[in-house]
C-alpha positions in Angstrom: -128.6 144.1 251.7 -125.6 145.3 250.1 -122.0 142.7 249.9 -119.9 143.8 252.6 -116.1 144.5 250.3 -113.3 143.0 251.8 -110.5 145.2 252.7 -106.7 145.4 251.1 -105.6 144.6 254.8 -108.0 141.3 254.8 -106.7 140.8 251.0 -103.3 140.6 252.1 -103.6 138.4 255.0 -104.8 135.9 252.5 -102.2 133.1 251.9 -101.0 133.7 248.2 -101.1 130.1 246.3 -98.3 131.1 244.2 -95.7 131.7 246.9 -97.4 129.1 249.5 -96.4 125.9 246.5 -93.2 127.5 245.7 -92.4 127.7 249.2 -93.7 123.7 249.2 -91.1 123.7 246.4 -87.7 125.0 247.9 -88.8 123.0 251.3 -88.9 120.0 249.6 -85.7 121.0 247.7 -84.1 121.5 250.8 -85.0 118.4 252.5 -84.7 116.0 249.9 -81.7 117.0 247.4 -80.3 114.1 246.0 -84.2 113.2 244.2 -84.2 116.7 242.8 -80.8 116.6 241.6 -81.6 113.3 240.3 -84.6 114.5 238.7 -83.0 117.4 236.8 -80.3 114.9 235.5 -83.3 112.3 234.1 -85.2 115.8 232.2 -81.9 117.4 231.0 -81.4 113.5 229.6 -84.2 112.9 228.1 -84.3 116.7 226.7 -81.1 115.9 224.8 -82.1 112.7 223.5 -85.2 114.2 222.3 -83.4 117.4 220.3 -81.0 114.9 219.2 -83.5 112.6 217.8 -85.5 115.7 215.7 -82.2 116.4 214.4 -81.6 112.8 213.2 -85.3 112.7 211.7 -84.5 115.5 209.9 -81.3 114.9 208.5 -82.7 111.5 208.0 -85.6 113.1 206.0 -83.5 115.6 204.0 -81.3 113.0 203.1 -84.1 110.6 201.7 -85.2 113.4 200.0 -81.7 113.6 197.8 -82.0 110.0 196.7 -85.1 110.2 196.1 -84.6 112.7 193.3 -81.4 110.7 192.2 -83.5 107.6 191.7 -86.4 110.3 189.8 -83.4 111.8 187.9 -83.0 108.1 186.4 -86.1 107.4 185.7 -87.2 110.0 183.7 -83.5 109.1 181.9 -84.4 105.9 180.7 -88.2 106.7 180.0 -86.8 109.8 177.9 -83.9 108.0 175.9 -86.3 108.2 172.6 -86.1 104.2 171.9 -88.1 101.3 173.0 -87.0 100.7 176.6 -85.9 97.0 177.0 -86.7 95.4 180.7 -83.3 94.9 181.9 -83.0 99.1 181.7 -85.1 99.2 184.2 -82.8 96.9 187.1 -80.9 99.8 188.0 -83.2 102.6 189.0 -85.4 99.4 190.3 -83.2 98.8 192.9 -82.5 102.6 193.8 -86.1 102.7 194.4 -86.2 99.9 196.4 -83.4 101.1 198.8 -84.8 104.1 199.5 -88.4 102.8 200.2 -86.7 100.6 202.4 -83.8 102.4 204.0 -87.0 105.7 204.7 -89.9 103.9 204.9 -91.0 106.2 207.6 -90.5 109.4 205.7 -92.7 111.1 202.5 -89.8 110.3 200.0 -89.5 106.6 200.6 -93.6 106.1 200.3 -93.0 107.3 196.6 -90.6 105.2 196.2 -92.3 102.2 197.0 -95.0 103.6 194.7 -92.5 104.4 191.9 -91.8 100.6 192.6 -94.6 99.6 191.6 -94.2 101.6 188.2 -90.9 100.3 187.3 -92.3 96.6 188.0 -95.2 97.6 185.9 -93.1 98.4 182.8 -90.9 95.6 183.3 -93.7 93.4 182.8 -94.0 92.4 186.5 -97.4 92.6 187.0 -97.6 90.3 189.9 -94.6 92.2 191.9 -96.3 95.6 190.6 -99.5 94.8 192.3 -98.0 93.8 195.4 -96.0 97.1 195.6 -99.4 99.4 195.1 -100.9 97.5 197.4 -98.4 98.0 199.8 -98.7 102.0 199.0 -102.5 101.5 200.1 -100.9 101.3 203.6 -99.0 104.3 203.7 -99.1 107.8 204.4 -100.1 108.4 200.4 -103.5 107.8 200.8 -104.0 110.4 203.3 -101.8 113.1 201.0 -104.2 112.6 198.4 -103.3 109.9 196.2 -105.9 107.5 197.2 -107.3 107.5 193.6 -104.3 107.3 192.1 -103.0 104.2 194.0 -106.2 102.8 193.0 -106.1 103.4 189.3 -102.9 101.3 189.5 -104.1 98.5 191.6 -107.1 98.6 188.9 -104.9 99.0 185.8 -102.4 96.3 186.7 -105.5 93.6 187.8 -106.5 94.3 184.0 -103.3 93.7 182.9 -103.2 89.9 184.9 -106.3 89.7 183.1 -108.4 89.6 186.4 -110.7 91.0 184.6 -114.1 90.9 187.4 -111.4 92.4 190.4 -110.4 95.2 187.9 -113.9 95.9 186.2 -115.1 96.3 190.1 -111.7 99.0 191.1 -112.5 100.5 187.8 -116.4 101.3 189.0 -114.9 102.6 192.2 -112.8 105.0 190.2 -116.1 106.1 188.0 -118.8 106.7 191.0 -116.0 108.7 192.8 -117.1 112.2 191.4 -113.9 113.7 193.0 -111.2 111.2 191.3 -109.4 112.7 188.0 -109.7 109.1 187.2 -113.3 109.0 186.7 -113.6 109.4 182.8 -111.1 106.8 182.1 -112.0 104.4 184.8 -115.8 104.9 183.0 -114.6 103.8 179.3 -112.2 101.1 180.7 -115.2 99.3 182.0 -116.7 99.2 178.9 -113.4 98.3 177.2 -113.2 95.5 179.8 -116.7 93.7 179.0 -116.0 93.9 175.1 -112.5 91.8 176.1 -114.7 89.5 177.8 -117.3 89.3 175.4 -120.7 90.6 177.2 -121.5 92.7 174.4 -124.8 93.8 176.3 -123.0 94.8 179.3 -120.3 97.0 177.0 -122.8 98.6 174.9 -124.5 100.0 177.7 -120.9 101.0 179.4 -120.9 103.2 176.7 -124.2 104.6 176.6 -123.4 105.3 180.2 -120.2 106.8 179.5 -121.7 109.3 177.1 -124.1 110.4 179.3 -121.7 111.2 181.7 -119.1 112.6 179.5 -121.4 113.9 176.2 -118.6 116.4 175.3 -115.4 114.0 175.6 -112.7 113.8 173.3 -113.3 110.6 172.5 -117.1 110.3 172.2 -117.1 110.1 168.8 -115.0 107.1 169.1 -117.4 105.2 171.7 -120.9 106.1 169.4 -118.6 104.2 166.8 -118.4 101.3 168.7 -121.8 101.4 169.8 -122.5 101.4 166.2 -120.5 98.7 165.6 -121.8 96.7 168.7 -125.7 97.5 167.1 -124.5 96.3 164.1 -123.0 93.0 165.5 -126.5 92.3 167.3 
C-alpha cells in the first residue's frame, strides 16, 4: 500500500521548533529581565577577561622570546671569545637564564632556558646543580617537542661526569637501544668507554665488539678495533 504524502497545508500547520524556542526565548525575556540583563553583563565580562588574557599570554610569550635570545646572544659570546673560558664568565648569562626560566616557565622560551641552565652549570663545573636542572627539563613541555633524547644524553653525560658510573652506563643503554635517538652511536661507544674506567675489561671489549657491529662503517672504528687490540693484548 503506497505512504499517504502529507500536504504543504498539513506541513505548515506543523509547529516550527525554531520559532516555537525563540518564542520561549523573548517570553522569558520579557517576563524575567533583570536575569537576562544580568546574564549578558556576566558573558560580556568574562568575554573581555578572556581576550584580555590571550593578549597578555601573548605579549607575555613574545616578550620571553626577546630575552631568551638576549641570554642565547651571550652565550654563544663567551663560548666564542677564542680563550679558555674561566667559571666565573659564566655568572652572568647564568642568571639571565635563570630569570627567564623562572619569570616564563609556562611558555617554550623559558623551558630552554632551564635547559640552557643546565649547560651553563655543566661548564661551570656544577655537575650536581646541572643534573638537577635537566632533570627538571624532563618535566617540561621539551620532551614532548622532541628533545626527549637529548635531555637524556645530558642527564646521562653529567651522571658520568659525578662518576655515577652504573646510573650513567644504564641512561647511556637507553640512548643505544633507542634506534630513533641521534644519540645512539655515541651513547653505544660511551658504554664501552665507561666499563674500561671502571676496569671490567670483559664487559668493554665486548661494548666494542657490539659497537662495531652496529656501526661497521663509523668514523671511529678503526679507533675501537685498536682498543680491542689493545684489550686482547692486555688479557
Amino acid at each position: 500500500m503506497a505512504e499517504r504524502r502529507i500536504t504543504r497545508k498539513e506541513l505548515l500547520k506543523e509547529p516550527d521548533e525554531f520559532l516555537t524556542t525563540s518564542g520561549m526565548v523573548v517570553q522569558y525575556v520579557r517576563t524575567n529581565p533583570k536575569p537576562f540583563i544580568a546574564g549578558c553583563v556576566v558573558f560580556v565580562i568574562a568575554l573581555v577577561a578572556v581576550i584580555g588574557f590571550l593578549t597578555m599570554r601573548k605579549h607575555q610569550e613574545a616578550r620571553s622570546l626577546l630575552v631568551f635570545e638576549q641570554a642565547m646572544r651571550e652565550y654563544h659570546n663567551v663560548l666564542g671569545s677564542g680563550e679558555q673560558v674561566a667559571p666565573e664568565e659564566f655568572d652572568t648569562v647564568l642568571k639571565q637564564f635563570q630569570t627567564v626560566a623562572a619569570d616564563y616557565g609556562s611558555f617554550p622560551a623559558g623551558e630552554m632556558a632551564l635547559l640552557y641552565t643546565g649547560h651553563v652549570l655543566y661548564r661551570k663545573g656544577d655537575f650536581k646543580g646541572a643534573l638537577e636542572q635537566y632533570q627538571r627539563a624532563q618535566a617540561t613541555g621539551l620532551v614532548k617537542s622532541g628533545l626527549g633524547p637529548l635531555i637524556l644524553y645530558h642527564i646521562a653525560s653529567t651522571r658520568l661526569a659525578l662518576k655515577e658510573y652504573e646510573a650513567a652506563a644504564g641512561l647511556f643503554q637507553q640512548l643505544s637501544e633507542d634506534t630513533n635517538s641521534p644519540y645512539r652511536r655515541e651513547a653505544s661507544i660511551t658504554i664501552a668507554r665507561i666499563y674500561e674506567m671502571t676496569g671490567k675489561s670483559k664487559e668493554a671489549a665486548q661494548a666494542y665488539k657490539q659497537y662495531l657491529k652496529m656501526f661497521p662503517e663509523a668514523p671511529d672504528a678503526p679507533f675501537v678495533r685498536a682498543r680491542l687490540a689493545d684489550l686482547a693484548a692486555k688479557g
